[in-house]
KETOR-319084 format. One record per residue (C-alpha): y, z, x; residue in one letter. Coordinates in steps of 0.001 Angstrom, whole numbers, plus 500000, padded with zeros to 6 digits. Last residue first. Example, Ala and Ser with C-alpha at 12.3 -4.5 7.8 and 13.67 -1.06 7.14 Angstrom:
BEGIN
498940507140513670s
495500507800512300a
END
This chain:
BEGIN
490854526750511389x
487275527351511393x
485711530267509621x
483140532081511693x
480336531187512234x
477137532876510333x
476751536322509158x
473974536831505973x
471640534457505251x
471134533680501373x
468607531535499871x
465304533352499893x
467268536825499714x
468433535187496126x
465187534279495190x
464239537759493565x
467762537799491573x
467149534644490707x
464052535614488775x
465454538387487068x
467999536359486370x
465917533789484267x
464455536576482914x
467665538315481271x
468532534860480014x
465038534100478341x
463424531070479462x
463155527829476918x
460201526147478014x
460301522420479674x
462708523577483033x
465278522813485139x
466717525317487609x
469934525117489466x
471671527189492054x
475692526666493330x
477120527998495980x
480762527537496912x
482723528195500024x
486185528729500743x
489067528541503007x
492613529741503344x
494070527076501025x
497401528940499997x
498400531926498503x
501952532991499409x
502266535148496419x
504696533174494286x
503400530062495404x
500069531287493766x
501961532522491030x
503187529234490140x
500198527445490224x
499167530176488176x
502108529489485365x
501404525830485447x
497437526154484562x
494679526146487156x
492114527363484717x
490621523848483804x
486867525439484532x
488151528749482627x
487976531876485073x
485488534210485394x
484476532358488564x
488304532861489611x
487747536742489311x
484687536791490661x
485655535050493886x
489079537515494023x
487163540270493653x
484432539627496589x
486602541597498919x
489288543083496890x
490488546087499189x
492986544357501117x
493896540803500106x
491166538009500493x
489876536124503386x
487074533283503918x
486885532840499744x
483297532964498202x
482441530872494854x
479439530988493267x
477487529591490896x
474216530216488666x
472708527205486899x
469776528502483939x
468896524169482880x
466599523850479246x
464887520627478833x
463721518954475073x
461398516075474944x
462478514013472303x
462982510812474630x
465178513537476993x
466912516142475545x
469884518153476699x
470220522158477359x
472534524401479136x
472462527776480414x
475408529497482379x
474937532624484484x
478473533398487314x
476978534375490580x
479056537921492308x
477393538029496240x
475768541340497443x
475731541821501015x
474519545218502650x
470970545863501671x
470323542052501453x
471283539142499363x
472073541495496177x
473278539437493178x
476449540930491577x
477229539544487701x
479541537242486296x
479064535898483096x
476422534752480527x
477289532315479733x
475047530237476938x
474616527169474743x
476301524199476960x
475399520733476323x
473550518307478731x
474552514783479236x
475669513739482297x
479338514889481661x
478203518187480227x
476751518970484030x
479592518700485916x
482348520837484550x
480657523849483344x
478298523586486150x
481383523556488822x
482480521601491088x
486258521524489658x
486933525097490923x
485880524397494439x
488411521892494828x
491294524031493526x
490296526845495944x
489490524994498838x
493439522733498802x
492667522251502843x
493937524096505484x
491122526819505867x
487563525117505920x
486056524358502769x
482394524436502001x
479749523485499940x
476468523968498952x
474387522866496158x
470425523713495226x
468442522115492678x
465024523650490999x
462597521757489233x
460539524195487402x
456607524081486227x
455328526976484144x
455054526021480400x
455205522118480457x
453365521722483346x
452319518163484188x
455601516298484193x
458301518899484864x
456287520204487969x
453690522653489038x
453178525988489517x
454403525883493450x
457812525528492054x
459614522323492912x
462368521036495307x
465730519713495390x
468653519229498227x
472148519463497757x
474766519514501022x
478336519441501999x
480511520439504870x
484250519289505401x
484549519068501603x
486730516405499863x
485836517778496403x
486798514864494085x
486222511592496425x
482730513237497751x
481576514135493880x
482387510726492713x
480488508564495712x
477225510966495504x
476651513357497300x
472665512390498325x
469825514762497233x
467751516019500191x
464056516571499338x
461774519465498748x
458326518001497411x
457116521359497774x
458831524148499609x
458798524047503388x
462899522919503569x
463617526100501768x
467115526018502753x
468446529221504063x
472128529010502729x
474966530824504455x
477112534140505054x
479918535473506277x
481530539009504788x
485541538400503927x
488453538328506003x
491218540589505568x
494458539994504195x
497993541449504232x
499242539209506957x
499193536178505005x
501929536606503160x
504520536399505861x
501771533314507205x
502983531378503588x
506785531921503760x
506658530467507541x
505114527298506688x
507830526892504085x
510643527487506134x
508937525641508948x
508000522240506822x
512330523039505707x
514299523405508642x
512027520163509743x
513254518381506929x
516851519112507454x
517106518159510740x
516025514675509786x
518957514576507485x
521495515899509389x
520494513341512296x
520659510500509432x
523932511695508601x
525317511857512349x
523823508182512430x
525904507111510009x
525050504983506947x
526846501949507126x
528963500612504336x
529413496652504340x
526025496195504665x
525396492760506798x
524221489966505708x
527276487823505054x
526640484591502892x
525060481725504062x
521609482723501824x
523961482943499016x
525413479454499600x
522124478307499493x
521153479813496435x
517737481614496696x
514492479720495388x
512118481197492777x
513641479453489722x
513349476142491215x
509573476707491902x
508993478272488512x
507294475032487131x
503676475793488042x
503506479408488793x
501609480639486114x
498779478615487240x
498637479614490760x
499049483056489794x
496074482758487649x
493773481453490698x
495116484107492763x
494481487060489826x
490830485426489810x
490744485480493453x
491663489257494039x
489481490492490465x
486466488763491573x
486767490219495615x
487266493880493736x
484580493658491868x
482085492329494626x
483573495473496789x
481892497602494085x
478990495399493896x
478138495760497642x
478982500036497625x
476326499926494704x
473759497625496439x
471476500051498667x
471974502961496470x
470587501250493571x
467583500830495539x
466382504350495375x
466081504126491868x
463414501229492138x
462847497558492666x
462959495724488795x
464345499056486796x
466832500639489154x
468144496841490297x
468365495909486701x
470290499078486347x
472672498025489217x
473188495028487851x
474041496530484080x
476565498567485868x
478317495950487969x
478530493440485096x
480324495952483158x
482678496666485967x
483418492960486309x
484278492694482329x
486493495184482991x
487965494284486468x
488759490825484682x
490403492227481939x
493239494507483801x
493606491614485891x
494520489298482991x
496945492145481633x
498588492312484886x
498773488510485018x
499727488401481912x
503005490911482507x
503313489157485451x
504211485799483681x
506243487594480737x
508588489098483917x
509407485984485108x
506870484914488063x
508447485794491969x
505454483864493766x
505155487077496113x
505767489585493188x
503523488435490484x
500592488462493378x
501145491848494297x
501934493291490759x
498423491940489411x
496906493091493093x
498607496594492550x
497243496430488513x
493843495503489451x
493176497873492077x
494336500860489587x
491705498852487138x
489348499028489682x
489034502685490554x
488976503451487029x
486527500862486224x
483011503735485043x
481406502895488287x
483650504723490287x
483956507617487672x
480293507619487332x
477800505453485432x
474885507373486172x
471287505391486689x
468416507808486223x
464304507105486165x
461912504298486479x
461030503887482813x
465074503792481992x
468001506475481343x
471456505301481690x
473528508321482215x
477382508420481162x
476796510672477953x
473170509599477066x
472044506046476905x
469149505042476387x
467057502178478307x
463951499388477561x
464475496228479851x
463642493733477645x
466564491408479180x
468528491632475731x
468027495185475657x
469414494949479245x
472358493640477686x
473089496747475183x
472507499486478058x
475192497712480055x
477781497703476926x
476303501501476619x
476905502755480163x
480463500630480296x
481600502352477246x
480068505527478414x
482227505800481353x
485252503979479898x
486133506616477507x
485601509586480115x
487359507680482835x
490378506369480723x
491062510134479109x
490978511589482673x
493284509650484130x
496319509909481814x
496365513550481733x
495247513847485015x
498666512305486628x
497857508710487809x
497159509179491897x
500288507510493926x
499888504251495477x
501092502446492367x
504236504419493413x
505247502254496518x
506119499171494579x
509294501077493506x
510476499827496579x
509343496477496410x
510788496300493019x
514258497800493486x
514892495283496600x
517188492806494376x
518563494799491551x
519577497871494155x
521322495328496140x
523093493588493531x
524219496968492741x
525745497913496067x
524936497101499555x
525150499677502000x
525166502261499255x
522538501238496651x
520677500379499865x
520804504701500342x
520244505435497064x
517277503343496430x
515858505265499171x
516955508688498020x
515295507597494721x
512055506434495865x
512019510180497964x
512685511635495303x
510102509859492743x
507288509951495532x
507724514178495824x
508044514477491638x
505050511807491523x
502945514153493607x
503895517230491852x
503047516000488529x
499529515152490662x
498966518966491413x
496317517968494528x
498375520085497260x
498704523024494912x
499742525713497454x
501513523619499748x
502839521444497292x
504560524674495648x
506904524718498836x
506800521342499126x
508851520364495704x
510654523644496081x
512679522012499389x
512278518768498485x
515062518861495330x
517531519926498068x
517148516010499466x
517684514912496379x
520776516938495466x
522717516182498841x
521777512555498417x
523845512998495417x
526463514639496537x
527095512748499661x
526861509305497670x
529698510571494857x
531805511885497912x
531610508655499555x
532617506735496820x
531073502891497159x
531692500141499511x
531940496475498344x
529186494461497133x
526252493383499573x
525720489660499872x
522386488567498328x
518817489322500279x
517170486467501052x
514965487170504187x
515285491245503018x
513556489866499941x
510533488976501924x
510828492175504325x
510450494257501330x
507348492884500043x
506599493057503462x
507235496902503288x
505847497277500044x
502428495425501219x
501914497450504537x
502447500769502542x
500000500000500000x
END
């Protein structure tokens, strides 16, 4: 994104206009003065909330408008009209705030799962659809947020917005194009899901793997010469239209108002005064904490048919964790197939955050609260927080939910306990401040706490999450599911380890 904007913007620098006469200099100093105020706050709550996407397009809209500001000045409104759009180019770089997001991925997900699972009826391939999970003879495909178009539809609209720009189409031309892009990573996205279910079914599960990275980049090479091929029709007759005024290209280039360097120096100062202000209000608070008890997974890597299970594309892009790993095994009774009453898949998740990253939001959106309804299953118990001894001198708070789904009329039943353990915590609340966000609503991370966090100088000091699974044929009792966890927890827990990294 940032290469394109700034040829974008060296393309209409080649035939910029004549700048207008100089502006007020008070009216300029007072609003730059504003703007560059407004980042103060802007990254003092960034630091605490780093993946707050209002935030995000606050931070891009200043710093957009200080720029506009500044060729507003050296050149005046003709200015402003004629490099506005490379400029503003820059925000299709910046994340879509969740409330727009999230309502595309979870309708496209199973619109694309169920216009795939309709055209492999018409291949014989027998599937069902539940919630974004294709099910067929040889097991699972998910439609995930990758999958699902989301990823290709923001593609779509900088490449629709790309090409409208470097031919220069009237605005009714690019709005086609855009809506012509929009279309074509669609339909391409629904073609990528039923392939990679044909794959599943024809060569295997474990195939799918192989060619979903290839399709993905597939979509994106359709919707890049499909949006050049409709350029190049939308352009006919617009070549006149397109070309700069002679006279205009012979006019003066250069700004009539120059910003001065003493400015620029005052501005630059400025931002450093402020990435150690803030830096500095977060280590004042910092001193008051005390790092937690370490600890890590044993992974029963001798239990039957254990097997690593791949992070998949979705979870990677939404946690960002700098260590990562699930694995799945069965009990020694027997499995889901040929023991209805005593066999047990069981699933185990690990990650972890070092300090410096946004840990604590991550680690609340991996959750099984979160996850598991969007593949299907549906929540009937929690059973809250309670404190799981690891050994005589560890005990580690797991929050108890149960789930269920059904499969061909087959009904499953899921106990997941999860945890989340924070590197340091305030004086006297070791293990509180875990509990206390596991206790939490999945979507807990409302305004007012962002706030507080800032408020308190809390920041990303590092975290780890745990997270246990067990899938089963008979419905277990709550009370004995834990009893059971509670006797595997010494399994799965070693106490000490490294210490965090920084």
């Amino acid at each position: 994104m940032p290469f394109f904007a700034l040829y974008l913007f060296w393309l209409r620098w080649d035939d910029r206009p004549a700048p207008e006469a100089a502006r007020s200099v008070r009216s300029f100093a007072l609003a730059a003065a504003l703007l560059l105020f407004l980042i103060l706050p802007i990254r003092l709550v960034e630091l605490a909330n780093p993946d707050w996407r209002p935030l995000s397009w606050a931070h891009s809209l200043v710093v957009v408008s200080l720029t506009l500001l500044f060729i507003g000045w050296s050149g005046g409104k003709i200015w402003l009209r004629h490099f506005a759009f490379p400029v503003l180019f820059f925000l299709v770089a910046v994340p879509w705030p969740t409330g727009i997001e999230q309502p595309i991925i979870q309708g496209l997900m199973p619109t694309v799962a169920n216009i795939a699972t309709e055209v492999l009826s018409l291949f014989g391939i027998p599937a069902e659809v539940q919630g974004n999970l294709i099910h067929i003879n040889g097991g699972v495909v998910g439609v995930n947020e990758a999958c699902s178009g989301v990823r290709s539809l923001q593609t779509s609209l900088m490449i629709g917005l790309l090409f409208g720009e470097l031919n220069r189409l009237r605005l009714g031309r690019r709005l086609a194009l855009i809506v012509a892009a929009v279309l074509i990573a669609f339909i391409a996205n629904c073609g990528r899901a039923f392939f990679l279910v044909w794959i599943a079914a024809n060569r295997g599960v474990g195939q799918v793997e192989h060619w979903h990275d290839v399709a993905g980049y597939a979509i994106v090479g359709l919707v890049f010469v499909g949006c050049l091929g409709l350029t190049k029709l939308l352009s006919r007759g617009q070549q006149a239209a397109t070309t700069t005024n002679a006279a205009e290209q012979s006019a003066a280039r250069s700004p009539q108002s120059a910003i001065s360097p003493a400015f620029l120096a005052g501005v630059l100062v400025w931002l450093i005064l402020i990435e150690i202000g803030v830096d500095g209000w977060y280590r004042a608070h910092e001193r008051n904490l005390q790092p937690t008890a370490r600890w890590n997974v044993k992974w029963p890597e001798s239990a039957p048919q254990f097997r690593d299970i791949r992070i998949d594309e979705r979870t990677r892009s939404l946690l960002h964790q700098d260590e990562g790993r699930g694995a799945m095994w069965v009990t020694p009774e027997g499995n889901l197939a040929d023991s209805p009453r005593m066999g047990a898949t069981s699933l185990l998740y690990f990650f972890r955050w070092y300090p410096g990253h946004n840990s604590a939001l991550l680690a609340n959106a991996h959750r099984p609260d979160v996850c598991l309804p969007a593949t299907g299953w549906r929540q009937s118990g929690d059973f809250g927080v309670r404190e799981y001894a690891a050994s005589p001198t560890l005990t580690i708070p797991f929050r108890h939910f149960e789930f269920q789904n059904e499969i061909n009329g087959r009904p499953r039943y899921a106990h997941a306990f999860y945890c989340v353990w924070e590197d340091r915590v305030r004086k006297g609340t070791e293990g509180q401040a875990g509990e206390a966000g596991m206790s939490s609503a999945p979507s807990a991370w409302t305004r007012s706490e962002r706030i507080r966090a800032v408020l308190e100088g809390r920041r990303h000091l590092g975290q780890q999450v745990m997270e246990y699974l067990v899938v089963e044929l008979r419905d277990t009792p709550a009370r004995e599911a834990e009893e059971i966890f509670a006797a595997k927890v010494p399994e799965l827990v070693a106490p000490g380890g490294n210490p965090p990294k920084e």
